[in-house]
C-alpha positions as CSV (number, residue, x, y, z in Angstrom):
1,X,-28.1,43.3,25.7
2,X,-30.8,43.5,23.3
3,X,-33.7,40.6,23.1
4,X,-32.9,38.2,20.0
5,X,-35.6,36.0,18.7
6,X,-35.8,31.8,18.3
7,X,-34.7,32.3,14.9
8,X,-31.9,34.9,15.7
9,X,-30.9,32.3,18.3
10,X,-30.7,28.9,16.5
11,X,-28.6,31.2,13.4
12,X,-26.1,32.2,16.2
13,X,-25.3,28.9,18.0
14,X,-25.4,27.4,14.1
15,X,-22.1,30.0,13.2
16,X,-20.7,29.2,16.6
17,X,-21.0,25.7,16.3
18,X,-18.9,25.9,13.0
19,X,-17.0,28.7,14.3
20,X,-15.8,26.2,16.9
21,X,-15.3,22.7,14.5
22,X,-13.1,25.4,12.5
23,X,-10.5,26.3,14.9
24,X,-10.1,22.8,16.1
25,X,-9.8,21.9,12.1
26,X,-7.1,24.3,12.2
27,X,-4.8,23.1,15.6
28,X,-5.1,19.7,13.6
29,X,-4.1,20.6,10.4
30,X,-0.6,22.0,12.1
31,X,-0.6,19.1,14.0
32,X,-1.3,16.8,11.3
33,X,1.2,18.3,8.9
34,X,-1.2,19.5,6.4
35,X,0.4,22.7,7.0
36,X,3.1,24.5,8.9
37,X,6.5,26.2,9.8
38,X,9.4,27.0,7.3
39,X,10.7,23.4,7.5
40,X,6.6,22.0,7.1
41,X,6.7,20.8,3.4
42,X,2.9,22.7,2.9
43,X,2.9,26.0,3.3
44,X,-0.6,26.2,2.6
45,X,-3.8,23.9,2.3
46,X,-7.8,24.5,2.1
47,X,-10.3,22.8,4.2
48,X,-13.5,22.1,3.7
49,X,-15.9,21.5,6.9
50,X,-18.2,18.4,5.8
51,X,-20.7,18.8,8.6
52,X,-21.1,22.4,7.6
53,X,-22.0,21.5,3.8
54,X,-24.1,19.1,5.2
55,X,-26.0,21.3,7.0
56,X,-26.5,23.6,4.4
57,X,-28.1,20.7,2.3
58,X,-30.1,20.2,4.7
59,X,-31.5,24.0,5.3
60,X,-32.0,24.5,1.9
61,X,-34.0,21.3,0.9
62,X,-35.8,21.7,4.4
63,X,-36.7,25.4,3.2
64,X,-38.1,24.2,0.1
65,X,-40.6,21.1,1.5
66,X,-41.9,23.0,4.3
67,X,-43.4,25.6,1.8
68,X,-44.4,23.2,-1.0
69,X,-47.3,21.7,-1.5
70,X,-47.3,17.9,-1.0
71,X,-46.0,16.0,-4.3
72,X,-44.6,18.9,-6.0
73,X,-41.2,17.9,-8.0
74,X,-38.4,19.9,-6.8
75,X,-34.7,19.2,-8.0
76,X,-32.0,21.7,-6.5
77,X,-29.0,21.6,-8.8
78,X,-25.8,22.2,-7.4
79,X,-24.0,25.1,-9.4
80,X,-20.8,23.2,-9.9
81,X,-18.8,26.5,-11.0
82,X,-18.9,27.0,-7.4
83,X,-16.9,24.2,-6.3
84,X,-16.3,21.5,-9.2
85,X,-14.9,19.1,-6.9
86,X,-15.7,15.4,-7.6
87,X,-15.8,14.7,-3.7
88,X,-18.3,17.3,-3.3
89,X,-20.3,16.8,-5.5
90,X,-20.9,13.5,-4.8
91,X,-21.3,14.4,-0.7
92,X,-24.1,17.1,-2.6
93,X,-25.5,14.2,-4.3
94,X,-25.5,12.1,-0.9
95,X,-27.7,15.2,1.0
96,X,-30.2,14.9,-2.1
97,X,-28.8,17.3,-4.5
98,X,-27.8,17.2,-8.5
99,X,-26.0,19.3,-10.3
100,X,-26.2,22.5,-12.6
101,X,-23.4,22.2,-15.4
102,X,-22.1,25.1,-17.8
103,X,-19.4,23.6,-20.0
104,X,-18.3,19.8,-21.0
105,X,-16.2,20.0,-18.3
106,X,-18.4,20.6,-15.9
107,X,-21.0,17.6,-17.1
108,X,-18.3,15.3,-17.1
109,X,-17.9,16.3,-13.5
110,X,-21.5,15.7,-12.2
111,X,-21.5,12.0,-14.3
112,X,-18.1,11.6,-12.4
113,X,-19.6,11.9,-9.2
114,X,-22.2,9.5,-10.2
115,X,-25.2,12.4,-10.4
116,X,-27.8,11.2,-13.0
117,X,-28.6,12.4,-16.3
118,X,-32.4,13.1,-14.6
119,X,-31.1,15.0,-11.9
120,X,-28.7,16.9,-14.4
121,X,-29.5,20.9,-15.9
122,X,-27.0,22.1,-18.5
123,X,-27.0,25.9,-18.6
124,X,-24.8,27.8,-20.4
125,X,-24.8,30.6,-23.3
126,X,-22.5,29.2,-26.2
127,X,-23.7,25.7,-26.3
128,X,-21.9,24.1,-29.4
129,X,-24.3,21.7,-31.3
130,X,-22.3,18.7,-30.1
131,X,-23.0,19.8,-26.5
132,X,-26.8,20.0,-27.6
133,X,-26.5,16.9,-29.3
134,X,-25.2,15.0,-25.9
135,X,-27.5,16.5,-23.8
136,X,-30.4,15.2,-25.7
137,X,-29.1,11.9,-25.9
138,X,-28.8,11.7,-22.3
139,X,-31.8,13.1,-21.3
140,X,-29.8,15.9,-19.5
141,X,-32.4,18.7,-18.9
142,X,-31.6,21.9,-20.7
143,X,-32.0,25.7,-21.0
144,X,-31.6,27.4,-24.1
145,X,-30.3,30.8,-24.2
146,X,-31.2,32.1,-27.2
147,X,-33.8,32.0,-30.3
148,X,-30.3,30.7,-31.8
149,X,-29.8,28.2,-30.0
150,X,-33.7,27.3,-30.2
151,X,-33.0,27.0,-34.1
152,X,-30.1,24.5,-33.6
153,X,-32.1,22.7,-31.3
154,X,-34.7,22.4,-34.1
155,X,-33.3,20.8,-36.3
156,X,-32.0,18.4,-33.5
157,X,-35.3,17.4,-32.2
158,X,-36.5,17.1,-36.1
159,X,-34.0,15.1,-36.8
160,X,-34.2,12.7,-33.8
161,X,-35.8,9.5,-34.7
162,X,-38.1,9.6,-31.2
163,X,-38.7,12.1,-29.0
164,X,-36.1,13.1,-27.0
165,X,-36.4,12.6,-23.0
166,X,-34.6,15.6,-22.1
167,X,-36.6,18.7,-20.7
168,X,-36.0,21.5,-22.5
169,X,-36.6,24.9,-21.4
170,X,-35.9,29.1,-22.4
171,X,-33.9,31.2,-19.7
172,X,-35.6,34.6,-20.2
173,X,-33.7,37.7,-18.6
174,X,-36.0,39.4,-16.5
175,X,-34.2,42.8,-16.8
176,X,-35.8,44.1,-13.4
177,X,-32.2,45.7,-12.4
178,X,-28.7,45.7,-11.1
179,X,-27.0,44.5,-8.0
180,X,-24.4,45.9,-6.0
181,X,-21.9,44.0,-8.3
182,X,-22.0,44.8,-11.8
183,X,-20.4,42.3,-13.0
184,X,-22.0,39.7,-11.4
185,X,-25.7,40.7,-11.9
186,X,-27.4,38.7,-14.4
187,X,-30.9,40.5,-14.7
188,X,-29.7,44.0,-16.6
189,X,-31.4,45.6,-19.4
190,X,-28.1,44.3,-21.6
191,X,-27.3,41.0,-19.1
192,X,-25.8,38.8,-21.9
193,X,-28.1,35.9,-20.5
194,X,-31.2,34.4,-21.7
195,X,-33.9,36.6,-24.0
196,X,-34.5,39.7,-23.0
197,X,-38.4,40.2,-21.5
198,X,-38.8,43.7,-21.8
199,X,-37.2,43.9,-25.5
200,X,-40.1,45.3,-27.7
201,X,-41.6,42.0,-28.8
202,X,-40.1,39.3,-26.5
203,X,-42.9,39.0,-25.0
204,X,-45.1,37.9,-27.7
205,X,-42.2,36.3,-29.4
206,X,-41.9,33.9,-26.2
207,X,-45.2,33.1,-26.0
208,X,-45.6,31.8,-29.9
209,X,-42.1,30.1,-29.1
210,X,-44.1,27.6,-26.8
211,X,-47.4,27.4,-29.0
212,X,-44.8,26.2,-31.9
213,X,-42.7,23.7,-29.9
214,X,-45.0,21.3,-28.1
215,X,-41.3,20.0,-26.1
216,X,-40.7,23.4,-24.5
217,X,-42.1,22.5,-21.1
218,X,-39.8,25.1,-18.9
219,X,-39.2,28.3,-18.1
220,X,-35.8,29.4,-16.7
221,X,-34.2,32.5,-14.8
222,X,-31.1,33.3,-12.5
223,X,-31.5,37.2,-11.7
224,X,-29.7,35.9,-8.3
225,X,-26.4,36.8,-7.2
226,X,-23.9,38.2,-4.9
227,X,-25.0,41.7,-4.5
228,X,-28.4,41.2,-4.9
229,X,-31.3,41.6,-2.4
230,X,-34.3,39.1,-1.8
231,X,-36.8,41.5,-3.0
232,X,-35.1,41.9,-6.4
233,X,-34.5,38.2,-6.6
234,X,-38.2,37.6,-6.2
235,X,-39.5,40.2,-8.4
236,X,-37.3,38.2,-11.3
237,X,-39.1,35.1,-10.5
238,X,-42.4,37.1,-10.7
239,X,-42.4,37.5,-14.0
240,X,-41.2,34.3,-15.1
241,X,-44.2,32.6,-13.1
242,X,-46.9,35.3,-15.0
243,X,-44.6,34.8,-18.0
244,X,-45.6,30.9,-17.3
245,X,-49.1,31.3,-16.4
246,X,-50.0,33.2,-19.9
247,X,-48.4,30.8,-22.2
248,X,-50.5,28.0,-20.6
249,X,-53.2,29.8,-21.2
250,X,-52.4,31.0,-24.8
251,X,-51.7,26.7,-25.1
252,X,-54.7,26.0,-23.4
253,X,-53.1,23.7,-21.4
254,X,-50.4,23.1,-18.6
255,X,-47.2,23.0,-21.4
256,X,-44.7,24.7,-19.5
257,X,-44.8,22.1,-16.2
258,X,-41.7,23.1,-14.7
259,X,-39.6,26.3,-13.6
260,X,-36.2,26.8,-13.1
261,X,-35.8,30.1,-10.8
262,X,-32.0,29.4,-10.3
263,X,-29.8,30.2,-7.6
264,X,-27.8,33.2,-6.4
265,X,-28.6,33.7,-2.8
266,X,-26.0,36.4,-1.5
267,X,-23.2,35.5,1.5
268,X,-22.8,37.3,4.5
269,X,-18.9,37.9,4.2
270,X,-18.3,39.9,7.1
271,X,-19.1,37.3,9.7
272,X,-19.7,33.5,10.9
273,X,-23.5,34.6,10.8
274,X,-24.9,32.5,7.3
275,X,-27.3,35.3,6.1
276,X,-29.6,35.5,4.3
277,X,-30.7,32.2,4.8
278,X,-32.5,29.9,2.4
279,X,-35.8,29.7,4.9
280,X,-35.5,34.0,4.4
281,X,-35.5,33.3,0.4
282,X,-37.7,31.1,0.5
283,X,-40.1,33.7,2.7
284,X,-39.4,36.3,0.3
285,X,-40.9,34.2,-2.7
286,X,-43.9,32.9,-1.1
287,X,-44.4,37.0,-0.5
288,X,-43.4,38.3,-4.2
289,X,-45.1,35.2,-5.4
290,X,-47.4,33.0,-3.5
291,X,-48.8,30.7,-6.3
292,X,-45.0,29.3,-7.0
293,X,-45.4,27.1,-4.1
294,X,-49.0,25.1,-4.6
295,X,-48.0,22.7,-6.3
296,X,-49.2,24.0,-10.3
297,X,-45.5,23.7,-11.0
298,X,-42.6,21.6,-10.6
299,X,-39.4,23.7,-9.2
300,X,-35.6,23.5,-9.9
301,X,-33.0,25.4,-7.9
302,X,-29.5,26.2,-9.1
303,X,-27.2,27.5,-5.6
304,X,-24.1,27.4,-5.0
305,X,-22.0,30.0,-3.4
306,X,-24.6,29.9,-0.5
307,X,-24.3,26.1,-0.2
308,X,-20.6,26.0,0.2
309,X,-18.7,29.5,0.7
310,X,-18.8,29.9,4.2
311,X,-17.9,26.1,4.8
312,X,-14.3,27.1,3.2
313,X,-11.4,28.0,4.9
314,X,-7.6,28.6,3.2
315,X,-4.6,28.3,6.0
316,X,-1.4,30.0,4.4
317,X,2.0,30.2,6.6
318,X,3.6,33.8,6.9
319,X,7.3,33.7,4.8
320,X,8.3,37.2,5.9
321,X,7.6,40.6,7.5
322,X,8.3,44.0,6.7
323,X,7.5,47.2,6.5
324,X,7.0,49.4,3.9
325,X,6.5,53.2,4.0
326,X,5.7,52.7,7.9
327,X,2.8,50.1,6.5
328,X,4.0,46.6,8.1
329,X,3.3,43.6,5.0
330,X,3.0,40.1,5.8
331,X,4.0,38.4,2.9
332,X,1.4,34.6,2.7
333,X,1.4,31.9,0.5
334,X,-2.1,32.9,-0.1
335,X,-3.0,35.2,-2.5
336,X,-4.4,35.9,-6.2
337,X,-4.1,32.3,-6.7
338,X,-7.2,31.5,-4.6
339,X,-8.5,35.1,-4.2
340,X,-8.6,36.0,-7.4
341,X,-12.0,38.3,-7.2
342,X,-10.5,39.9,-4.4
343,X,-7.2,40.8,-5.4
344,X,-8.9,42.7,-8.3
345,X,-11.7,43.9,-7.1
346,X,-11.2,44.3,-3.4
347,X,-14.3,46.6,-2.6
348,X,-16.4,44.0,-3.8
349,X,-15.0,41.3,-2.8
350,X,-13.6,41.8,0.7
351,X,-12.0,38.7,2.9
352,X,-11.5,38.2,6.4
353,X,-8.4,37.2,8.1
354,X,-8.0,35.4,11.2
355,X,-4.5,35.0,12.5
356,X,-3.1,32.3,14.5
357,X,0.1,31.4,15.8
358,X,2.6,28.3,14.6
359,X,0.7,26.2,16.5
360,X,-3.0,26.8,14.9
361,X,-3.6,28.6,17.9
362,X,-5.7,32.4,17.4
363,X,-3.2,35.0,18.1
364,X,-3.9,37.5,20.6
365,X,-2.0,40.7,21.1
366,X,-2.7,44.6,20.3
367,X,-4.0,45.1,16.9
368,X,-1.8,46.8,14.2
369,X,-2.9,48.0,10.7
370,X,-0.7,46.0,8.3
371,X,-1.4,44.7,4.7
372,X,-1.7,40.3,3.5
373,X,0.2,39.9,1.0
374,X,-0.1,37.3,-1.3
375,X,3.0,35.2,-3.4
376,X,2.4,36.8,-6.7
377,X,4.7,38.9,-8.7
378,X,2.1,42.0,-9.1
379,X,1.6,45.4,-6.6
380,X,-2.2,44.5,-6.7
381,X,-1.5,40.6,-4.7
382,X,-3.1,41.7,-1.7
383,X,-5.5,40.2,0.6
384,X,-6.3,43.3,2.7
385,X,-5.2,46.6,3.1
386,X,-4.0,48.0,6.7
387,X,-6.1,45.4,8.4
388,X,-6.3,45.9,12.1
389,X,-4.4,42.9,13.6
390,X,-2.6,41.0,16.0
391,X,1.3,42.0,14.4
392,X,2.1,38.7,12.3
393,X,5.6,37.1,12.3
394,X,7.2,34.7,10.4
395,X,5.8,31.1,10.5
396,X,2.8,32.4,11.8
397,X,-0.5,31.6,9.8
398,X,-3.2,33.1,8.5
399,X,-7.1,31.7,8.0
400,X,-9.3,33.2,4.8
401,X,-13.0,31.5,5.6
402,X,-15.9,31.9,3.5
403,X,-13.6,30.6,0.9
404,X,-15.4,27.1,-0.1
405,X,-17.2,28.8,-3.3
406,X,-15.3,30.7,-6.1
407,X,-12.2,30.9,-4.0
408,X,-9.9,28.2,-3.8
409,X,-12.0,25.6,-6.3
410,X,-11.6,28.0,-9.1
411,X,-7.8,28.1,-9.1
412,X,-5.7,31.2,-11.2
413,X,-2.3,30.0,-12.4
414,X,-0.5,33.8,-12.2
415,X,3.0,32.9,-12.0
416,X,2.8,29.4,-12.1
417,X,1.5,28.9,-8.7
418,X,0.3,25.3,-8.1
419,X,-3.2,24.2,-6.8
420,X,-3.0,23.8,-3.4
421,X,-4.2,20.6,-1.7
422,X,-7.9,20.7,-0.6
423,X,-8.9,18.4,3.0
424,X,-12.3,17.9,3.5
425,X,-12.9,17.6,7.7
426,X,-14.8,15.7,10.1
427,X,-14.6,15.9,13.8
428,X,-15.8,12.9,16.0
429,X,-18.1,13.0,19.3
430,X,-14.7,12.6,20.8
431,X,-13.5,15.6,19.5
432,X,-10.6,14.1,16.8
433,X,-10.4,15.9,13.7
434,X,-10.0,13.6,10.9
435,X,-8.9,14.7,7.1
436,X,-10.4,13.5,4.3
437,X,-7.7,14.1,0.5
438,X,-10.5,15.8,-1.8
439,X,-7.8,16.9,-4.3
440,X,-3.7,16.6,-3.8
441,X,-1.6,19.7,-4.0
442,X,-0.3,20.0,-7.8
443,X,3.4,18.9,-8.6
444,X,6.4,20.8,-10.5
445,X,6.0,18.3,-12.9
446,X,2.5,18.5,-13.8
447,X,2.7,22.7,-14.0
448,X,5.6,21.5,-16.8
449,X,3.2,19.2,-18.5
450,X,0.7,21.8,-18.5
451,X,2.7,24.4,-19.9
452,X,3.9,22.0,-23.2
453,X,6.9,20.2,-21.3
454,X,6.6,17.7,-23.8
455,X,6.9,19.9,-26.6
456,X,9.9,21.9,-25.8
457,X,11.3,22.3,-29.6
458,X,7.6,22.5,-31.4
459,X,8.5,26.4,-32.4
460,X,11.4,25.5,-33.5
């Protein structure tokens, strides 16, 4: 067996610590009723490991004030996109975190879980004036995308009868390249985010931007993502700290104070292993950029997948089996509803599937190739394609982990499919597993109020 390092080490006993908390969440969650056999009234439910989330609080915050110089402001925003769950966001806010908000939905959210106006960023690239107008009055720091936006904001700040409290900043795309998911990278020559460095005349356009506002004191980027390596990552916040650096010295002084350098730190999908790490990113700046760290700068971080994806886990019952052209299906509860990346875009977006039996239990037995398949009413509802396992059976149950990010919390209403109840979990030194309600499953009723129940005859 080959040698493994202290670092290797503590990442390994870390995944089979939470490895272990999850299969005892899941022989309670039969045992509890959150889930179960034909006659359980649940055929699926989501859990959400508390200490794990914890943890990842921890590592990340940890990563940043070991390599920090002493007294440097640093804010990490939760992304709440990821998971815009009240209860998490306000456990976030317990470990130390605020939030990063995209849409009025999202801010009420964060102010919802009782997360500050100062430890609040509002991102987003079609900011209506009213949303501008809010955020100023709050003192909500924002990022504005474009020299539009900058206009609008203006005649805001003009028109204000003080100075506004709220830290405003420019989110600059980078355009240093492509991930491995086009869709998802941010930092493209033609990324529709933030102003476009390498444009002719950005450059100079930015810096005279700052010399003109006096209340532009950041600088933001997110050329993170899924699909993205370290080394690219860092380049991007390369240039936004040289882009920094020569506007305080066109100003002739320290105007831009603060940088925002986002989130995006890819998931290891394929296994418990959480890699890379946010001591690894954090590594891989303090290479690509040593300066960001002493101190000349006040930091914000935006994460989120890589805070709370592989603390996610989605238990669906198996209705039927059959087989198909030789191919056996399990036909799940689970499907596009909560998977929606991966029902479209498998190849990007692969799952795992751990099976167990009725009783929570992992199933053992020869492995078969045979295709999850979700409830919906389309060829593409599929989970995976001739996995290799244990042959499932009705009343069985699948597990989808990695799923506390972008998965479940982001729910797809194809045919009408409710949300399914979320259930935080704890487990005590004794070893009892104890559910915490973070949302309730959705009712009939409320899918009928939703769809304009009470406004059957308005076409008529």
């Amino acid at each position: 067996m080959a040698a493994h390092t202290e670092g290797e080490g503590a990442v390994e006993a870390a995944a089979e610590s939470s490895a272990a908390r999850r299969e005892l969440a899941v022989r309670a969650a039969v045992a509890q009723g959150l889930v179960g056999g034909a006659d359980a009234a649940e055929p699926l439910t989501c859990l959400l490991d508390i200490a794990g989330i914890r943890s990842s609080a921890a590592a990340l915050t940890g990563a940043f004030a070991a390599a920090t110089a002493p007294g440097t402001p640093v804010l990490h925003a939760f992304a709440v996109k990821a998971a815009p769950l009240v209860p998490v966001l306000r456990l976030l806010a317990d470990a130390g975190l605020g939030c990063e908000v995209a849409s009025p939905g999202e801010l009420a959210l964060a102010r919802a879980a009782g997360v500050p106006a100062a430890r609040t960023v509002l991102d987003s690239p079609a900011k209506t004036v009213a949303e501008l107008r809010e955020a100023l009055a709050l003192g909500i720091a924002l990022n504005a995308d474009n020299p539009q936006e900058l206009a609008r904001l203006d005649a805001l700040v003009a028109a204000a009868a003080a100075p506004t409290a709220a830290p405003i900043g420019l989110r600059i795309n980078p355009q240093t390249g492509a991930g491995t998911i086009d869709a998802l990278s941010t930092a493209t020559a033609t990324s529709k985010f933030g102003i476009a460095l390498r444009d002719p005349g950005a450059r100079d356009w930015l810096v005279r931007a700052y010399l003109d506002r006096p209340w532009l004191t950041r600088l933001h980027i997110h050329s993170g993502s899924q699909g993205v390596p370290l080394a690219l990552i860092a380049e991007g916040v390369r240039e936004l700290h040289a882009l920094a650096e020569e506007i305080n010295a066109a100003a002739g002084r320290r105007q831009v104070d603060t940088l925002d350098i986002g989130g995006g730190l890819p998931v290891n999908f394929a296994s418990d292993e959480e890699t890379p790490t946010h001591a690894q990113y954090v590594a891989a700046l303090r290479e690509a950029v040593p300066a960001l760290f002493d101190g000349s700068y006040g930091l914000v971080t935006e994460f989120g997948r890589s805070l709370l994806a592989k603390h996610g886990l989605v238990l669906a019952r198996v209705e039927y089996t059959k087989t198909s052209g030789s191919r056996p299906i399990a036909l799940t509860h689970a499907g596009v509803q909560l998977a929606t990346r991966t029902a479209y875009a498998p190849a990007a977006w692969p799952v795992r599937i751990l099976p167990y039996d009725a009783k929570g239990v992992p199933k053992a037995g020869d492995p078969v190739p045979q295709d999850i398949a979700g409830p919906a009413c389309f060829a593409g509802d599929l989970l995976a394609v001739a996995r290799e396992l244990p042959r499932l059976a009705p009343g069985d149950l699948i597990g989808v982990p990695d799923t506390g990010a972008y998965f479940f919390t982001a729910h797809y209403g194809y045919n009408s499919l409710p949300r399914p109840a979320v259930h935080g979990f704890a487990i005590t030194p004794s070893g009892e597993v104890r559910f915490r309600l973070v949302r309730p499953a959705q009712d009939v009723p409320s899918i009928v109020t939703e769809a304009g129940g009470d406004f059957r005859d308005a076409l008529l």
